[in-house]
C-alpha positions in Angstrom: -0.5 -14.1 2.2 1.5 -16.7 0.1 0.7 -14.8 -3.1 2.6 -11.1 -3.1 2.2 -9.1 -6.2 5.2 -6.6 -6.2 5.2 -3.6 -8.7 8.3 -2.9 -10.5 9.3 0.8 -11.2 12.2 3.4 -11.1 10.6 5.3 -8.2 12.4 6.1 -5.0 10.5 3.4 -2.8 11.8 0.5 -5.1 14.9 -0.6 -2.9 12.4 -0.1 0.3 9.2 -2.2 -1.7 11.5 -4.9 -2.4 13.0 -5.6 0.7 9.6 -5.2 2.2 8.4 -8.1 -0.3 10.9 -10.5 0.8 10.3 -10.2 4.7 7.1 -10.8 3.8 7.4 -13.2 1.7 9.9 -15.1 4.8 7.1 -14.8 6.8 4.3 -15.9 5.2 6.1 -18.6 3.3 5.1 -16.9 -0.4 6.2 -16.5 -3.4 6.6 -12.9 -5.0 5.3 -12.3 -8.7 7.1 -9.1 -10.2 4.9 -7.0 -12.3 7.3 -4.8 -14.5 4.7 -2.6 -16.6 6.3 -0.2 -19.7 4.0 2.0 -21.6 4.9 3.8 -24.2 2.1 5.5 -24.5 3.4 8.8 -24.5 1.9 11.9 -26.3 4.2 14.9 -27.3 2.1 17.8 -28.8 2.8 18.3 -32.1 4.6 15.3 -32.6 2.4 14.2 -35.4 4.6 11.4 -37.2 6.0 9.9 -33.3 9.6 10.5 -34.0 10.1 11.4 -30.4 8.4 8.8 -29.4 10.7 6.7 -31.5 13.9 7.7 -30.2 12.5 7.3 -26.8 11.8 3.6 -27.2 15.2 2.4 -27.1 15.7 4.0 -23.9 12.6 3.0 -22.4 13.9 -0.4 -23.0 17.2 -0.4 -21.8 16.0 1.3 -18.8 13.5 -1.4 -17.8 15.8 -4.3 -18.7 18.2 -2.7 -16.6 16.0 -2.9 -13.5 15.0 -6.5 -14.3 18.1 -8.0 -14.7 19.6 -5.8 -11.0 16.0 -6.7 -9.3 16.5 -10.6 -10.3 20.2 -10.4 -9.5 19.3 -9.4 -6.1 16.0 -12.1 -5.4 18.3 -14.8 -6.9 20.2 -14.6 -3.7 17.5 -14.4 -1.1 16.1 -18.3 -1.2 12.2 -16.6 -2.2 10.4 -18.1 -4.9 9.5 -15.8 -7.2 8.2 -15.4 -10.8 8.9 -12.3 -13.4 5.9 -10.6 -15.5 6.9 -8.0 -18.0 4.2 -6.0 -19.9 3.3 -3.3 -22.2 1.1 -1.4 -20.8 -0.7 1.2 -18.4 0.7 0.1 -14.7 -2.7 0.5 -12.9 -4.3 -1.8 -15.4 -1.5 -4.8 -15.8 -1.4 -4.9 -12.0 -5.2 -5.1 -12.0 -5.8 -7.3 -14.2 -3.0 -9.7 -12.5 -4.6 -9.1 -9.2 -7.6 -11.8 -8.8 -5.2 -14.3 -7.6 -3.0 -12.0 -5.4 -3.1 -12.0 -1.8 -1.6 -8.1 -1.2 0.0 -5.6 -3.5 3.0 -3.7 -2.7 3.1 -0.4 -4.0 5.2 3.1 -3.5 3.4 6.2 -2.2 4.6 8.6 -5.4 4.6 8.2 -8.9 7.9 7.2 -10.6 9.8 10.9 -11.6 8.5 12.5 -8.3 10.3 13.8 -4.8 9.5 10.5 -3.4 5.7 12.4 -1.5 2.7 10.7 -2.6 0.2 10.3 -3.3 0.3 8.3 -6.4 -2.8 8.3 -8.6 -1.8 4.6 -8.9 -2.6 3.8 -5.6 -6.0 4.8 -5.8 -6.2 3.2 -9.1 -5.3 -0.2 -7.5 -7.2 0.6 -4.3 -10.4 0.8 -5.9 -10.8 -1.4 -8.4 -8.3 -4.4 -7.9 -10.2 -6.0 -5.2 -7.3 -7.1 -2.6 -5.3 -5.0 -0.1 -2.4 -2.6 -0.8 0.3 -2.1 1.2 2.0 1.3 0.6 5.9 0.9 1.1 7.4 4.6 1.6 11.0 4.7 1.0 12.3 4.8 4.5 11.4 1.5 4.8 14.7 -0.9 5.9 12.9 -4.0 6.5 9.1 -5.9 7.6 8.5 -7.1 10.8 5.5 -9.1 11.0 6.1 -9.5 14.7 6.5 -6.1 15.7 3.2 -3.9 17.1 0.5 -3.1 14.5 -1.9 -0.2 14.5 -5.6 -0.3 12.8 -7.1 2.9 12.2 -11.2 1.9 13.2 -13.9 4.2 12.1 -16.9 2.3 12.2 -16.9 2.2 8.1 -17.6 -0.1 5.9 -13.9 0.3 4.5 -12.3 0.6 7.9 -13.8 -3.1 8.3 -12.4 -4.5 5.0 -8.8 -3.3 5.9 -9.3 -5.5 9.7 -10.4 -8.3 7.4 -7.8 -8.0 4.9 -5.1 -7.5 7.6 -5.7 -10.5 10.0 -3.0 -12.6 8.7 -0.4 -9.8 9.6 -2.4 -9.2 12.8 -2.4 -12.8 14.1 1.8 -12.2 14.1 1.5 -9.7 15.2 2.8 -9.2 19.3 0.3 -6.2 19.9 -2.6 -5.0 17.8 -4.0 -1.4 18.5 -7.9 -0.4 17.0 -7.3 3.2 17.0 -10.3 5.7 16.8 -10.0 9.3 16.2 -12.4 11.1 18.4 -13.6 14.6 17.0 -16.2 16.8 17.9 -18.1 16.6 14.1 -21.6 15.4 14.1 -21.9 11.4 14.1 -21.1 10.1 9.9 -23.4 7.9 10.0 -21.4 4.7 10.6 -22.7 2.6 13.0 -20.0 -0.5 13.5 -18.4 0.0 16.8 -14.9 -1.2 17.7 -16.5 -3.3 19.8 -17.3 -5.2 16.9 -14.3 -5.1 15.6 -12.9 -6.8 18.9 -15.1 -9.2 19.1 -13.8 -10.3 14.9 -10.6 -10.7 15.9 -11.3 -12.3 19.2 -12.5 -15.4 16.9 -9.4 -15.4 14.7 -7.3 -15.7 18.5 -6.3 -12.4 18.2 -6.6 -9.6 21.0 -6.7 -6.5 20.9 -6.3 -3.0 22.7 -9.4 -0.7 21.8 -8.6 3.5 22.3 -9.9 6.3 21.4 -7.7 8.8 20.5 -8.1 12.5 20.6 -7.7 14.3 17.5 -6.0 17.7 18.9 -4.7 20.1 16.7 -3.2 17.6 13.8 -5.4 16.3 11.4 -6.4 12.5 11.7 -3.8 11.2 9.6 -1.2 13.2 11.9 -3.2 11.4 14.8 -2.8 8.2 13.6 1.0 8.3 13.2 1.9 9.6 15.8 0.3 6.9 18.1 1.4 4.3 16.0 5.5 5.8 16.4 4.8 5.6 19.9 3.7 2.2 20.0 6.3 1.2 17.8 4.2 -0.1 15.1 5.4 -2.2 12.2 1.9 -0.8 10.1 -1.2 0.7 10.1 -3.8 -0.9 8.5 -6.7 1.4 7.6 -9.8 1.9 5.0 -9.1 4.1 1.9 -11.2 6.3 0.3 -14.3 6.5 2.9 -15.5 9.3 0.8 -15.7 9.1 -3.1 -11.7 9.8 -5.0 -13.0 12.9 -6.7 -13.4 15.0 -2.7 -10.2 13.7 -1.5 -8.3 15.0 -4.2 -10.3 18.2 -4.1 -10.8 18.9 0.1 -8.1 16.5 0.6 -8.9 13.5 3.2 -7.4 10.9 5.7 -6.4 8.6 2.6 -4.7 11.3 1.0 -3.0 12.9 3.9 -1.9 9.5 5.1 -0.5 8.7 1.8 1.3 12.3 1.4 4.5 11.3 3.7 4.0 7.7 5.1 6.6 6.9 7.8 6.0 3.0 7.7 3.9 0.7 5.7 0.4 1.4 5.3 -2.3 -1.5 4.4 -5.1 0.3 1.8 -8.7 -2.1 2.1 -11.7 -0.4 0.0 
């Protein structure tokens, strides 16, 4: 992953995202392009003539310039290469459109004003139409082990089997990889790639693998999922997002969106 796209915001996870970057970064040998998007596209009712939208702009400004010129401060000192992209605009579509030569996208789990909870409509923007894994950094987050245990939530989906893909360089540092799969009592979905094969895909990138199944019990997936992961020790799961169309997760909720509610460590999206 030589290529890291980092977004640039006020929310909570920033300190977390960057840091996250630059182990990263360190690891892979890559260079980190910072995508600082500002939109002023903001609608007051009744503010026919924009005035408020005028005396906001100055602010808007001084604000982002601020977090450039702290954010560079603090890369200029860590011996990454790294590049600076500032842009008017939407944040889902400048990252987007900036993503076809990106290896991985660093994002936070809530939108920039909130409690720090997710999840962020921007996530699922990014998810689903940028083309390239996204790896949620929650705020808690000190640093980025790519040698430390990693977790890959397996079920049989076609998504579940882009995240494995789009994870393997993380996995081959990896010292232990888990393929996790929920067991519930539901009727079969209707996906019909064992972990098996997702053994045997790793196998030929030289990495091995432990294959469980892991009883649901009375947390939801998501729950199940962390929790074998903290007691593993795991560095990041790496799972599938949005196995069943946006539109139900946000209405009867889903493993995507639970996951992405609270994340305790960094989470690798794959659509």
């Amino acid at each position: 992953m030589k290529t890291i796209l980092l977004h640039i915001d006020h929310d909570r996870a920033m300190p977390a995202r960057l840091q996250v970057a630059l182990d990263l970064a360190r690891a892979c040998n890559g260079h980190i392009t910072c995508l600082q998007a500002v939109s002023y596209d903001v609608f007051m009712p009744g503010d026919f003539y924009g005035s408020a939208i005028a005396a906001a702009l100055p602010v808007i400004k001084e604000n982002a310039e601020k977090l450039r010129a702290q954010t560079e401060a603090a890369l200029e000192h860590e011996g990454v290469p790294f590049d600076w992209r500032f842009e008017y605009g939407v944040a889902a579509q400048r990252l987007i459109a900036a993503s076809p030569l990106a290896d991985i996208a660093l994002l936070g789990p809530a939108e920039t004003g909130g409690d720090g909870r997710g999840p962020s409509a921007l996530v699922g923007d990014v998810v689903l139409r940028a083309g390239l894994p996204v790896l949620v950094v929650p705020e808690n987050a000190k640093s980025f082990d790519v040698g430390a245990p990693m977790l890959v939530a397996w079920n049989g989906s076609a998504e579940s089997a882009r995240a494995l893909r789009a994870a393997v360089p993380l996995l081959a540092c990896a010292c232990e990889v888990t393929l996790a799969c929920v067991t519930e009592d539901a009727a079969k979905t209707g996906f019909d790639l064992p972990s098996t094969e997702g053994a045997k895909y790793l196998a030929r990138h030289g990495i091995a693998c432990e294959m469980v199944e892991l009883p649901r019990g009375e947390g939801d997936v998501a729950a199940t999922l962390l929790a074998a992961a903290g007691v593993r020790g795991c560095g990041l799961i790496a799972m599938g997002a949005y196995g069943h169309t946006r539109l139900a997760e946000l209405v009867l909720g889903g493993v995507t969106r639970r996951m992405l509610s609270a994340p305790e460590i960094p989470v690798l999206l794959a659509h």
